[in-house]
LOMAR-143148 format. One record per residue (C-alpha): residue number from 0; x, z, y. Coordinates in nm, 4 decimals. Layout:
! LOMAR-143148
REC seq     east       up    north
REC NUM        X        Z        Y
...
***
This chain:
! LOMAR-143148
REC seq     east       up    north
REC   0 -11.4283   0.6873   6.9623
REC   1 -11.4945   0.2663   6.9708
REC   2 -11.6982   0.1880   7.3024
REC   3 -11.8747  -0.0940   7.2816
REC   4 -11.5523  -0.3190   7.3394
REC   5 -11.4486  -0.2491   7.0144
REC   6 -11.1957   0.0248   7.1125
REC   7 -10.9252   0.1247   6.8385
REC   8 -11.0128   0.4704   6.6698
REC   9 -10.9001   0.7842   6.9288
REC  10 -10.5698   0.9377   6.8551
REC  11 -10.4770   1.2788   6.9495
REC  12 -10.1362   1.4922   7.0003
REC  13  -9.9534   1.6236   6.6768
REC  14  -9.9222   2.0171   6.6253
REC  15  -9.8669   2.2556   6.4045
REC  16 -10.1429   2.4313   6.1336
REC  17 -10.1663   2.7348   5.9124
REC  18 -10.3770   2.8276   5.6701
REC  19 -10.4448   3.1536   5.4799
REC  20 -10.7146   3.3368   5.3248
REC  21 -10.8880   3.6587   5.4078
REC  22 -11.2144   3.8828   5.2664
REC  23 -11.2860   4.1295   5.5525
REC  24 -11.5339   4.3216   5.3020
REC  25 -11.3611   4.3125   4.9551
REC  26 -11.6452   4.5223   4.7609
REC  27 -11.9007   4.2991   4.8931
REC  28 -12.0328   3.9651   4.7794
REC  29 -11.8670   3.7342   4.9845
REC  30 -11.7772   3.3868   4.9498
REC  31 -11.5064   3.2664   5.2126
REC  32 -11.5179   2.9490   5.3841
REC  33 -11.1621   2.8372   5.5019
REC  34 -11.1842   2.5350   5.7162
REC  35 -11.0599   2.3114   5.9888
REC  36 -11.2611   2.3531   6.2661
REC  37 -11.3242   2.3783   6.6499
REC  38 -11.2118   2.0325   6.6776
REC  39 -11.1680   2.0192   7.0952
REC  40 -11.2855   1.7067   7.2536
REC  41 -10.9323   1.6157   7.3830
REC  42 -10.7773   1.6630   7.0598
REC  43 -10.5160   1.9279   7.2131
REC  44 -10.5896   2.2458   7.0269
REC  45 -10.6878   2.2893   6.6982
REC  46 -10.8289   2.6871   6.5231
REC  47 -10.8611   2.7637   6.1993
REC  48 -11.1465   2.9623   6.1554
REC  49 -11.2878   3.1893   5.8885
REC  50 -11.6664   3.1971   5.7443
REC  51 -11.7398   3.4916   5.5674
REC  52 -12.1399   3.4631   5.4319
REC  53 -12.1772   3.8323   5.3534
REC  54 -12.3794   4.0043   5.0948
REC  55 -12.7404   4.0556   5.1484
REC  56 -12.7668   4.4688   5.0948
REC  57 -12.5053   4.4297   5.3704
REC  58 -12.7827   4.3271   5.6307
REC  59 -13.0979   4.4486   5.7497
REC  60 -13.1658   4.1316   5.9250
REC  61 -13.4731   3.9339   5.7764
REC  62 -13.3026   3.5968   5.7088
REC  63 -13.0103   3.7594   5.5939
REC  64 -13.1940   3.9356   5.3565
REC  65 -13.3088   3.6347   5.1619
REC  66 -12.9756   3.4820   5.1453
REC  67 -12.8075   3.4255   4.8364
REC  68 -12.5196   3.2228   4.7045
REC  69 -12.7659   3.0030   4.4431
REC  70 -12.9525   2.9801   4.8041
REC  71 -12.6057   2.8372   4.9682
REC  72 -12.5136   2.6141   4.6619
REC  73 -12.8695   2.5124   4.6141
REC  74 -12.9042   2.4185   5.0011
REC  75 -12.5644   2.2076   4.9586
REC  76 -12.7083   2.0121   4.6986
REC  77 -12.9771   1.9485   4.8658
REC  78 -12.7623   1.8190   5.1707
REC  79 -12.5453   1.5651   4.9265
REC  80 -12.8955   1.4178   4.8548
REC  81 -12.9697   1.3843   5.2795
REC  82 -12.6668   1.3011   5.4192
REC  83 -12.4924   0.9825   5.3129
REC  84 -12.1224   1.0658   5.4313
REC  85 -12.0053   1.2990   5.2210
REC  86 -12.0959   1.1284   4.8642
REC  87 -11.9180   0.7860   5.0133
REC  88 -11.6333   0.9510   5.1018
REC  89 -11.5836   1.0778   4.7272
REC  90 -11.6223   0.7217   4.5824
REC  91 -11.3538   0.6062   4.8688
REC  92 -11.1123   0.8963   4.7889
REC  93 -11.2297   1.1147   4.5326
REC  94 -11.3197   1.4836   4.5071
REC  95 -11.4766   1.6315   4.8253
REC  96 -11.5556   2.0039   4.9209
REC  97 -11.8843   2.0142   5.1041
REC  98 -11.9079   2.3323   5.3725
REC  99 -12.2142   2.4280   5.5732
REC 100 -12.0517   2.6411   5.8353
REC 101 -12.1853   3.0025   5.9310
REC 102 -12.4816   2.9733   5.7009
REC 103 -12.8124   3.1854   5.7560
REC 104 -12.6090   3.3411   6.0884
REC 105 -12.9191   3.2334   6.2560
REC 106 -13.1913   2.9395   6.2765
REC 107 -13.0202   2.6989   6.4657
REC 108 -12.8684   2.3875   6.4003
REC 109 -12.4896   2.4705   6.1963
REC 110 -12.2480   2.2687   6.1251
REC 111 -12.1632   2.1041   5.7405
REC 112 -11.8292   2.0000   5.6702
REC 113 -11.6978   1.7471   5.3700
REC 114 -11.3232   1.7639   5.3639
REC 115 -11.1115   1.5588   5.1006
REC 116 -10.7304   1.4971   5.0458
REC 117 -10.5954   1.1656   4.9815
REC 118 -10.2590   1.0023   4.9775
REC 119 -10.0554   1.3064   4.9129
REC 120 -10.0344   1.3407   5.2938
REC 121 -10.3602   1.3033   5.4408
REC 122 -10.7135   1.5032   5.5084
REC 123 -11.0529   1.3497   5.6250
REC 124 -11.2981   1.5602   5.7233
REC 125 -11.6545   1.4916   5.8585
REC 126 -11.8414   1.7137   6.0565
REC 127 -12.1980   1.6912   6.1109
REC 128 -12.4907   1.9125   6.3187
REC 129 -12.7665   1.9982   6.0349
REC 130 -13.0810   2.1359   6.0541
REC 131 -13.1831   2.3727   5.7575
REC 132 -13.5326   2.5100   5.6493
REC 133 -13.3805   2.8724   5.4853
REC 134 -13.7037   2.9222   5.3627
REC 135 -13.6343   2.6262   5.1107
REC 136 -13.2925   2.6485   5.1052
REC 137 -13.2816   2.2638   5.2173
REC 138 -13.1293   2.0631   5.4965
REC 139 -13.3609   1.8534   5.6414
REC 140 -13.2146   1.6211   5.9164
REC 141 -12.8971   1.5701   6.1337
REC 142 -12.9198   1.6364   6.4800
REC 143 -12.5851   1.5158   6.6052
REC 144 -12.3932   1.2186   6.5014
REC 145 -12.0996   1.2532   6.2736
REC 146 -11.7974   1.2496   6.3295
REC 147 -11.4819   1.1491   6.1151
REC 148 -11.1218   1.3081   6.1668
REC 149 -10.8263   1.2243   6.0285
REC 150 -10.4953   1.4131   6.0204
REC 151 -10.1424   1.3395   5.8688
REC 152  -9.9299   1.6143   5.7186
REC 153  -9.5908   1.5208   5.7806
REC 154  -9.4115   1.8594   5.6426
REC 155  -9.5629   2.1205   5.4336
REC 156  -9.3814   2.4416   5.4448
REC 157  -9.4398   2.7178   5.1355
REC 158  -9.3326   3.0974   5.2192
REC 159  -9.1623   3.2232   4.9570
REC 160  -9.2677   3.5755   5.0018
REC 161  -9.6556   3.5985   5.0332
REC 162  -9.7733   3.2467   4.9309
REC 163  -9.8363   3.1409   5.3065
REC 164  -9.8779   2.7919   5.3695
REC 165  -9.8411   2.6186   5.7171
REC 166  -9.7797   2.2551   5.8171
REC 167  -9.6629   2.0459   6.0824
REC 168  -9.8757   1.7563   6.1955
REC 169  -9.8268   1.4066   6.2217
REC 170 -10.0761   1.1495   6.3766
REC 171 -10.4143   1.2038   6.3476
REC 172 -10.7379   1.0076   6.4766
REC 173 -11.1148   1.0485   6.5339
REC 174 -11.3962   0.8176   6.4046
REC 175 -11.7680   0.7668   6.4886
REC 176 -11.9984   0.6138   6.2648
REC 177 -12.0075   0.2806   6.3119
REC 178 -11.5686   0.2646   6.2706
REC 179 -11.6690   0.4678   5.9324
REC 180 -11.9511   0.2375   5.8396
REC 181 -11.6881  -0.0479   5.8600
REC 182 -11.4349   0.0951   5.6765
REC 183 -11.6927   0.2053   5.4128
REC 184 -11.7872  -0.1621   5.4225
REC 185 -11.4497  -0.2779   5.3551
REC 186 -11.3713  -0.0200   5.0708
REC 187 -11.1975   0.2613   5.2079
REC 188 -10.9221  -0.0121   5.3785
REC 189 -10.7956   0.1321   5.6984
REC 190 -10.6389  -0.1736   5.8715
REC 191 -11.0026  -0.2698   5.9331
REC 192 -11.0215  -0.0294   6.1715
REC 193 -10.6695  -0.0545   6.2729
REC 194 -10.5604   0.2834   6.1503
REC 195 -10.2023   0.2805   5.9797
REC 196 -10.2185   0.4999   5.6679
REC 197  -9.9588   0.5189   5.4934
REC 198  -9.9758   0.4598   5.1016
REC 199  -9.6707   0.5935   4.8047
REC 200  -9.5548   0.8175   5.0453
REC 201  -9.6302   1.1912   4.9106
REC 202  -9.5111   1.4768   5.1548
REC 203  -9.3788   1.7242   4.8622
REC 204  -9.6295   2.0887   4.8614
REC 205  -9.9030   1.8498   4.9610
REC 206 -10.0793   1.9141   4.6414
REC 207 -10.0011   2.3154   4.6464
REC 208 -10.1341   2.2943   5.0395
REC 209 -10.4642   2.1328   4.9211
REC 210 -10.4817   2.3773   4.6358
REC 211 -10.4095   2.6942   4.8367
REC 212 -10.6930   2.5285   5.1669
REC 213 -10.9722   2.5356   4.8800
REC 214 -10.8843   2.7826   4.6806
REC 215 -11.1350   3.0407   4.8704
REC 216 -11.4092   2.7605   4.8720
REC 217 -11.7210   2.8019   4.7438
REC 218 -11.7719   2.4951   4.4885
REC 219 -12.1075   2.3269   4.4219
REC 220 -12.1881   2.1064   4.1535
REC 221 -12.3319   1.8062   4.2286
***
């Protein structure tokens, strides 16, 4: 995080990540959310976590029972139009996926998520607090600040047996919004903010990793 002293960007401790997929109700309508998440403040552990927005015969519950997935899609549109993060990091680095986490679970502020890979070794994700009228199926304001982290893949490892993927991580760093604004400013460069990405230097399965995180993802035209 840059203090007012201009600090360099916050970098945390590598470790190790897996990712898989999993439908707890099969013979339901249910659109999976695989994500990064649970980001701890120091950096020093890292969960994947699992969103499962359930179909609405499922619930008795009464915002549950207006939920849909045109609600969901039409509700992440609306967010692209809202928040200005997630549509600048696609003209930095190119095609995002765009996650509101634990949608409808209740009225409180939720998290959204924009995740993209670039480099053939790197994610960014940004992670925002929204606030979301269900009734309209629209976000209508932040209510935290964003925040911007960056991890490096330095081995992707493919299971032969069961399609598994799991990684081991390299550096990784944390961003607030004026070091993104800056590096927005100065086209996506990272040495403005003193970050040292490295470029032509593919980690081979980076492309099946990406493929296999958002395969369960819910895509939304926008």
């Amino acid at each position: 995080m840059q203090d007012k002293k201009g600090a360099r960007p916050k970098k945390s401790r590598p470790l190790s990540l897996h990712l898989f997929a999993w439908n707890p109700r099969p013979h339901s309508l249910t659109l999976v959310a695989l994500f990064v998440g649970d980001i701890y403040a120091d950096m020093q552990s890292l969960a994947i976590r699992i969103i499962a927005l359930t179909g609405l015969a499922l619930s008795t519950g009464a915002c549950w029972s207006r939920i849909s997935l045109k609600d969901y899609k039409k509700t992440v549109q609306s967010g692209l139009k809202v928040l200005p993060w997630p549509l600048e990091m696609e003209k930095l680095y190119g095609e995002a996926d765009h996650l509101i986490i634990e949608y409808g679970r209740d009225r409180r502020p939720t998290n959204w998520q924009t995740v993209v890979f670039f480099n053939g070794r790197y994610s960014l994700t940004l992670e925002v607090k929204v606030e979301i009228d269900y009734d309209k199926s629209e976000v209508l304001r932040t209510v935290s600040e964003p925040k911007f982290y960056v991890r490096e893949y330095k081995k992707i490892h493919v299971e032969s047996q069961g399609g598994g993927v799991s990684s081991d991580m390299g550096d990784q760093w944390i961003l607030d919004k004026t070091q993104w604004e800056k590096l927005s400013k100065n086209g996506g460069d990272w040495s403005s903010i003193g970050i040292p990405i490295k470029s032509g230097q593919p980690v081979p399965g980076f492309d099946e990793m990406a493929r296999h995180w958002r395969g369960p993802i819910v895509q939304v035209p926008h």
